[in-house]
GUTORKOL-671355 format. One record per atom (N, C-alpha, C): atom name; x, y, z; residue in three letters. Coordinates in pm, whole numbers, plus 50000, padded with zeros to 5 digits. Example, Ala and Ser with C-alpha at 12.3 -4.5 7.8 and 13.67 -1.06 7.14 Angstrom:
<recs>
REC  mikol     xx     yy     zz  vexlo
REC      N  51319  49431  50780    ALA
REC     CA  51230  49550  50780    ALA
REC      C  51320  49670  50780    ALA
REC      N  51285  49775  50708    SER
REC     CA  51367  49894  50714    SER
REC      C  51290  50003  50787    SER
</recs>
This chain:
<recs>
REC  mikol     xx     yy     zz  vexlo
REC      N  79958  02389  03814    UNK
REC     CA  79905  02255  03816    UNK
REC      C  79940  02182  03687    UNK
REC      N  79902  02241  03593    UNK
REC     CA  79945  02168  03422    UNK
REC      C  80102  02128  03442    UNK
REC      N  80182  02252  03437    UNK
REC     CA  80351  02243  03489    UNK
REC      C  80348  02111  03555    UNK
REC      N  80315  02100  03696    UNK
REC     CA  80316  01997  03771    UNK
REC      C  80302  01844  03682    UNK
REC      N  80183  01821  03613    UNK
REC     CA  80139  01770  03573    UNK
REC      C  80213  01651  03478    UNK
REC      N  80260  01768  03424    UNK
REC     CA  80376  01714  03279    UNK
REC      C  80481  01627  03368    UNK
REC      N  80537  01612  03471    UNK
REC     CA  80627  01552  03544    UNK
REC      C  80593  01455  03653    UNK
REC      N  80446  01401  03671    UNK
REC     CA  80407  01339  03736    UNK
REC      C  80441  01170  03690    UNK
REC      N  80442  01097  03741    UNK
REC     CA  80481  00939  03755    UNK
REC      C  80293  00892  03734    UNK
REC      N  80301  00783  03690    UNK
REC     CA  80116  00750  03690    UNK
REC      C  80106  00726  03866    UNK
REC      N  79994  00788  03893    UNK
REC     CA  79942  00761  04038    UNK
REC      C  79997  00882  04130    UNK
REC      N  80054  00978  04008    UNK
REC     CA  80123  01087  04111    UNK
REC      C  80026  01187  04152    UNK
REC      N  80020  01262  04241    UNK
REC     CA  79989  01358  04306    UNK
REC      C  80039  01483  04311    UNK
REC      N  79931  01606  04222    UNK
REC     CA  79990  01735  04258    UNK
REC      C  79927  01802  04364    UNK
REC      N  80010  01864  04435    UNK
REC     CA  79997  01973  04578    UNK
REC      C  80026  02063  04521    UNK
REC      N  79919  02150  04568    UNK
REC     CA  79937  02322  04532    UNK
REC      C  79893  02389  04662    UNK
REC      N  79967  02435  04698    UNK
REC     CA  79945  02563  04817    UNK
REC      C  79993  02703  04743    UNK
REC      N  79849  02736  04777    UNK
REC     CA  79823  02884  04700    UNK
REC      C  79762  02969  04868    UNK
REC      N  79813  03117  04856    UNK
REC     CA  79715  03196  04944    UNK
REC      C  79618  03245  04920    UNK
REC      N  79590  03257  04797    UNK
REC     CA  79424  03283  04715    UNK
REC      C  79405  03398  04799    UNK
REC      N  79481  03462  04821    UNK
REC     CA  79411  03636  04880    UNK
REC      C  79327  03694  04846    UNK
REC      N  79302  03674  04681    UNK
REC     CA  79193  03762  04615    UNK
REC      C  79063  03635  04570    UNK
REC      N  79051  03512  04624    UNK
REC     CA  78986  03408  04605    UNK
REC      C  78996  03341  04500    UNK
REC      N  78915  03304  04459    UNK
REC     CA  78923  03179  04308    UNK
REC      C  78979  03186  04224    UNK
REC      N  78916  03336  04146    UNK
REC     CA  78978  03391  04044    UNK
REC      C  78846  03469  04031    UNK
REC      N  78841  03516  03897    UNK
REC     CA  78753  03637  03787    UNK
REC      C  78664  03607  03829    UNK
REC      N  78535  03710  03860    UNK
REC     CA  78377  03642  03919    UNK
REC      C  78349  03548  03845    UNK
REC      N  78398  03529  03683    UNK
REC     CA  78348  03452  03573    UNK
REC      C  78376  03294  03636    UNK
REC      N  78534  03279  03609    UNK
REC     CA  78591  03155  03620    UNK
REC      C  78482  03079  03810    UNK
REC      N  78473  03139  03903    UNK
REC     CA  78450  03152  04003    UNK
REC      C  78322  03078  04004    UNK
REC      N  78226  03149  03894    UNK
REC     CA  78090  03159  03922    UNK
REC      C  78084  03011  03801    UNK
REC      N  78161  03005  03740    UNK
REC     CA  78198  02853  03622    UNK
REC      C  78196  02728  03718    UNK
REC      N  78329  02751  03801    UNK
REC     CA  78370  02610  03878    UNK
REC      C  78294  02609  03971    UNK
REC      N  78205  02722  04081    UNK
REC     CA  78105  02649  04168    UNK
REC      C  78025  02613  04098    UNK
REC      N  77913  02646  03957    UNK
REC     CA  77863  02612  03936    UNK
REC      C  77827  02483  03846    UNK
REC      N  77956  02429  03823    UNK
REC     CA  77983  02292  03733    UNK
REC      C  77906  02170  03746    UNK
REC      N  77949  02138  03896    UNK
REC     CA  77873  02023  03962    UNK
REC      C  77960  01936  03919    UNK
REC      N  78041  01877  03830    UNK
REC     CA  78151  01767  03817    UNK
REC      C  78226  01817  03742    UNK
REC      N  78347  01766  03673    UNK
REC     CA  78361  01797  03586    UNK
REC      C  78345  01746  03456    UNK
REC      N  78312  01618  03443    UNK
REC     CA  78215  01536  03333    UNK
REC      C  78137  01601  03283    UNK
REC      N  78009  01659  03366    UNK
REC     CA  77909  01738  03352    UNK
REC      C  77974  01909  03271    UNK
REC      N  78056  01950  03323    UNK
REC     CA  78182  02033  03246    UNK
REC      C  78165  02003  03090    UNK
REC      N  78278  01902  03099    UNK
REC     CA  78297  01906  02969    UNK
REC      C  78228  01850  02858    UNK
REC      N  78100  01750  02888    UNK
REC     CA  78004  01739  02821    UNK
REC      C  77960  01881  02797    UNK
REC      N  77918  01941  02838    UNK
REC     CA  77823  02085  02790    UNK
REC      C  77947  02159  02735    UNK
REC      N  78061  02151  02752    UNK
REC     CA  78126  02232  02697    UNK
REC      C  78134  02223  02521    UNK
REC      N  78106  02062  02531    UNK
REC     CA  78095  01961  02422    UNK
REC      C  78023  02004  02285    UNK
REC      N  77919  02092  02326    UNK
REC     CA  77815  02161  02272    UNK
REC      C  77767  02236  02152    UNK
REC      N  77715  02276  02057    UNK
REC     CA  77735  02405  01955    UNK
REC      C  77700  02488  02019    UNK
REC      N  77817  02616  02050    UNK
REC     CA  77781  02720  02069    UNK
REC      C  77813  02718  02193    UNK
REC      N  77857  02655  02270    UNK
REC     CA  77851  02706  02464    UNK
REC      C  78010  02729  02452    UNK
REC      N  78032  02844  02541    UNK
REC     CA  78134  02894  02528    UNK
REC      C  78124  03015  02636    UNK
REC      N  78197  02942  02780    UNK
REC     CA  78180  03074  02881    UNK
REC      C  78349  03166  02894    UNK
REC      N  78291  03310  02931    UNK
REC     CA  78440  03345  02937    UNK
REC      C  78525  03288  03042    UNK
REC      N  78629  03237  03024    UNK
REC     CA  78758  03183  03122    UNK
REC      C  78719  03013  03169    UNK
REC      N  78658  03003  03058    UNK
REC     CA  78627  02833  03060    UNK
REC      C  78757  02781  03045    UNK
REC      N  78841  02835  02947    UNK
REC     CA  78984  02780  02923    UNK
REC      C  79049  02731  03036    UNK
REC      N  79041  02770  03176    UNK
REC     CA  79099  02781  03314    UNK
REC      C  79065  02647  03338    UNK
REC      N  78918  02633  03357    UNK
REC     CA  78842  02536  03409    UNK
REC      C  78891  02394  03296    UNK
REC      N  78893  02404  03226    UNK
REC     CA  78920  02278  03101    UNK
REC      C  79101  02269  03176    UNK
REC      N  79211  02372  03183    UNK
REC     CA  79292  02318  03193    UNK
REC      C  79320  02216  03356    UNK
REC      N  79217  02291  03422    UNK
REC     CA  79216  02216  03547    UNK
REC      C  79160  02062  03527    UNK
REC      N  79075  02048  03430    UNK
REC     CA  79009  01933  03424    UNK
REC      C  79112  01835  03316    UNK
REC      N  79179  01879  03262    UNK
REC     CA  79285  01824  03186    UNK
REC      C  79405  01736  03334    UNK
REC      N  79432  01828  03423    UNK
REC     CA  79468  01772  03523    UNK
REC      C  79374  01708  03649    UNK
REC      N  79274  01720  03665    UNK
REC     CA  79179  01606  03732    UNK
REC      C  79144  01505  03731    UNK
REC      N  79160  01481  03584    UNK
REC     CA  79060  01342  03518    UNK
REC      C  79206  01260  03529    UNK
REC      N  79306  01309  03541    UNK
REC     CA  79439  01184  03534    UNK
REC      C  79512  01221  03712    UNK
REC      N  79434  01294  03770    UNK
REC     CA  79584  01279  03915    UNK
REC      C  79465  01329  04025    UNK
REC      N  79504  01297  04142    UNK
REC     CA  79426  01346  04203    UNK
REC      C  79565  01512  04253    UNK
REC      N  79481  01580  04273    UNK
REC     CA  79525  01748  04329    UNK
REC      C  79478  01743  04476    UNK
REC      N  79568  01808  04532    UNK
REC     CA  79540  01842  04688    UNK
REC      C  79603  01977  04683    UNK
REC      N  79501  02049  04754    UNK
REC     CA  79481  02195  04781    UNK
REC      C  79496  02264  04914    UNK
REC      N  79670  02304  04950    UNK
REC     CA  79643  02378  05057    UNK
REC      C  79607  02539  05032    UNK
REC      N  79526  02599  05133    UNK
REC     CA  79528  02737  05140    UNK
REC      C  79461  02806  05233    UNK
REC      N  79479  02870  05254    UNK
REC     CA  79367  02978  05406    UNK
REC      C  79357  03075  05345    UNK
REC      N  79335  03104  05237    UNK
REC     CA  79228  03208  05177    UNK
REC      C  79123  03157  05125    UNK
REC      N  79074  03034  05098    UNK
REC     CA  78979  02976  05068    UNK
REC      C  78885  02870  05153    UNK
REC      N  78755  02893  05178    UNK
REC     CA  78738  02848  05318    UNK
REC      C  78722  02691  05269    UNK
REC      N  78773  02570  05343    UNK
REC     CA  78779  02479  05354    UNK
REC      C  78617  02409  05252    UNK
REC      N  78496  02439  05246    UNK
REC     CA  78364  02378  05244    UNK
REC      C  78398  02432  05100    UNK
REC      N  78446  02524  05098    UNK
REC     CA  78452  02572  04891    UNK
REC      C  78554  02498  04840    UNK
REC      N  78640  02497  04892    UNK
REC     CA  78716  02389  04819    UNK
REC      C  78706  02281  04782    UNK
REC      N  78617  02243  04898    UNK
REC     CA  78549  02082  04832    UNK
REC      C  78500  02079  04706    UNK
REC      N  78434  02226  04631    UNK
REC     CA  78364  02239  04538    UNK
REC      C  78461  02226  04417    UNK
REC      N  78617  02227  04408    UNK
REC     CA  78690  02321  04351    UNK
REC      C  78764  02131  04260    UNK
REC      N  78699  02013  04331    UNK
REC     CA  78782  01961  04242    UNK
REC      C  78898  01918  04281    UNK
REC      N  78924  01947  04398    UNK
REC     CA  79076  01919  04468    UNK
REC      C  79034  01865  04612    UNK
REC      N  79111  01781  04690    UNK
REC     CA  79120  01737  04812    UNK
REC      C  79177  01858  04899    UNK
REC      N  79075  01904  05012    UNK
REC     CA  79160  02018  05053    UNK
REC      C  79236  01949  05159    UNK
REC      N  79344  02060  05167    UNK
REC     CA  79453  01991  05342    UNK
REC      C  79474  02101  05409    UNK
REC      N  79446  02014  05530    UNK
REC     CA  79500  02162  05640    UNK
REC      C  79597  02226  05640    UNK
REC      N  79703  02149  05633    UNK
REC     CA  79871  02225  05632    UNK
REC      C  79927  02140  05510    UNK
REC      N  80054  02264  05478    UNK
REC     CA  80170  02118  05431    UNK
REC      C  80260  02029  05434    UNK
REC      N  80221  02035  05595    UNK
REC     CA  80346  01931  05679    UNK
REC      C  80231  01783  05669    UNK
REC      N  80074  01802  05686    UNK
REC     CA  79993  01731  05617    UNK
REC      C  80004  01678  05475    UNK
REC      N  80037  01717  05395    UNK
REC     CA  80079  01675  05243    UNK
REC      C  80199  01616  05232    UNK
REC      N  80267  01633  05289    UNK
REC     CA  80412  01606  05341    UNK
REC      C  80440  01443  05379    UNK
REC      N  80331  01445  05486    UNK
REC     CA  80284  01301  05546    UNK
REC      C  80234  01204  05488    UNK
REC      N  80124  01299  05412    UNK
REC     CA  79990  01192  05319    UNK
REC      C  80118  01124  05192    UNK
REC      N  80193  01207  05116    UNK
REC     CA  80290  01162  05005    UNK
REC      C  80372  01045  05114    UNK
REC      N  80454  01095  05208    UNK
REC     CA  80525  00979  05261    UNK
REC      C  80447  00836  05297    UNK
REC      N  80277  00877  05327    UNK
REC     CA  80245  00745  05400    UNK
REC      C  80212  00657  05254    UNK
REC      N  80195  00753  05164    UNK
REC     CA  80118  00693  05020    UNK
REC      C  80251  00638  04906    UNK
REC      N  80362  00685  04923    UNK
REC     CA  80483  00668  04810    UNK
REC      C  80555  00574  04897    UNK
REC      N  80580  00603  05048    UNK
REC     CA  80738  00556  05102    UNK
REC      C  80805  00702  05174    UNK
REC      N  80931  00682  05244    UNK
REC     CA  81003  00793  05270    UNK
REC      C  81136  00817  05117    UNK
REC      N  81093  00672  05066    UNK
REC     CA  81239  00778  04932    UNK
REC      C  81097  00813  04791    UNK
REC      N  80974  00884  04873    UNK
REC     CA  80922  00926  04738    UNK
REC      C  80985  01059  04708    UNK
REC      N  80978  01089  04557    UNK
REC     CA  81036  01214  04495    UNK
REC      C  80935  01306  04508    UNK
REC      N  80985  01414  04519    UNK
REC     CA  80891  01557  04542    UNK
REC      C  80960  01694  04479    UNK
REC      N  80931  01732  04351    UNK
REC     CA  80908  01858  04309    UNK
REC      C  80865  01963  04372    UNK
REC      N  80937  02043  04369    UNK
REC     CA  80881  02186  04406    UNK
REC      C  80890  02298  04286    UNK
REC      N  80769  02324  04303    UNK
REC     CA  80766  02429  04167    UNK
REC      C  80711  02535  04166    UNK
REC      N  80779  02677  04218    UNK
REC     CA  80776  02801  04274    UNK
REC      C  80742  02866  04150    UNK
REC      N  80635  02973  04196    UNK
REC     CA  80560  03029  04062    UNK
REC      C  80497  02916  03991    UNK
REC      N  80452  02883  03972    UNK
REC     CA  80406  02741  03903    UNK
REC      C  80341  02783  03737    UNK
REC      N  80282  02892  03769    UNK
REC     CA  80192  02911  03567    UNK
REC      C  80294  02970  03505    UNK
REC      N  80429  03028  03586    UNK
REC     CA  80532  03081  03484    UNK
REC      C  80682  02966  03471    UNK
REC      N  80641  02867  03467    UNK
REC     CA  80721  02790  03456    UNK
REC      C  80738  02676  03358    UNK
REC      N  80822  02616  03263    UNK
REC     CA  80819  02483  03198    UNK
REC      C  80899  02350  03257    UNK
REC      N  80828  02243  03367    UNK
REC     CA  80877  02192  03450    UNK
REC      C  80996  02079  03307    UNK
REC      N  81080  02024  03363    UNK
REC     CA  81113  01888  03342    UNK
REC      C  81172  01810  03379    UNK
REC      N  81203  01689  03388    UNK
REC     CA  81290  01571  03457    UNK
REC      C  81393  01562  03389    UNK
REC      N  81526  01564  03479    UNK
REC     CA  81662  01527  03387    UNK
REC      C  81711  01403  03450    UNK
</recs>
């Protein structure tokens, strides 16, 4: 998502389709982002002396990309009602994302693809 991020146009949109086989992540990070409630509310308390949860780092870099793009989230390892929780627009498919970018950019919008995505340094040439 960050990767993504760095190469976005203002008003751009990152899509991530993940299979989340093993779910969210760490019970930590997991038990962080359901329990946030925004992410304002996030990073105010993060704001704090002394608050400091393990794998908050995750959650801040997601919110580094929230507060400027909206994210859309495909996946079927994650049930649709949690994702709502997660901060991202979920989508059914990605022939759905596919559509939503064409009906929202045009048919000559540009689209990145960025395989492996956290082991990568995206850029525009």
């Amino acid at each position: 998502m960050t990767a993504a991020a760095g190469i976005l146009r203002k008003n751009g949109v990152v899509v991530i389709a993940s299979k989340c086989a093993e779910g969210i992540g760490s019970p930590e990070f997991t038990k962080l982002i359901l329990g946030a409630g925004s992410i304002d509310k996030f990073l105010e308390d993060i704001r704090k002396p002394g608050v400091y949860t393990l794998d908050q780092w995750q959650l801040q870099k997601l919110a580094s990309v929230v507060t400027r793009h909206e994210v859309w989230f495909y996946s079927d390892g994650i049930p649709k009602e949690t994702q709502k929780s997660l901060f991202v627009t979920p989508l059914g498919s990605m022939n759905e994302a596919v559509s939503r970018i064409i009906e929202r950019f045009g048919s000559n919008a540009r689209i990145a693809v960025i395989p492996e995505g956290p082991y990568v340094y995206a850029a525009v040439k």
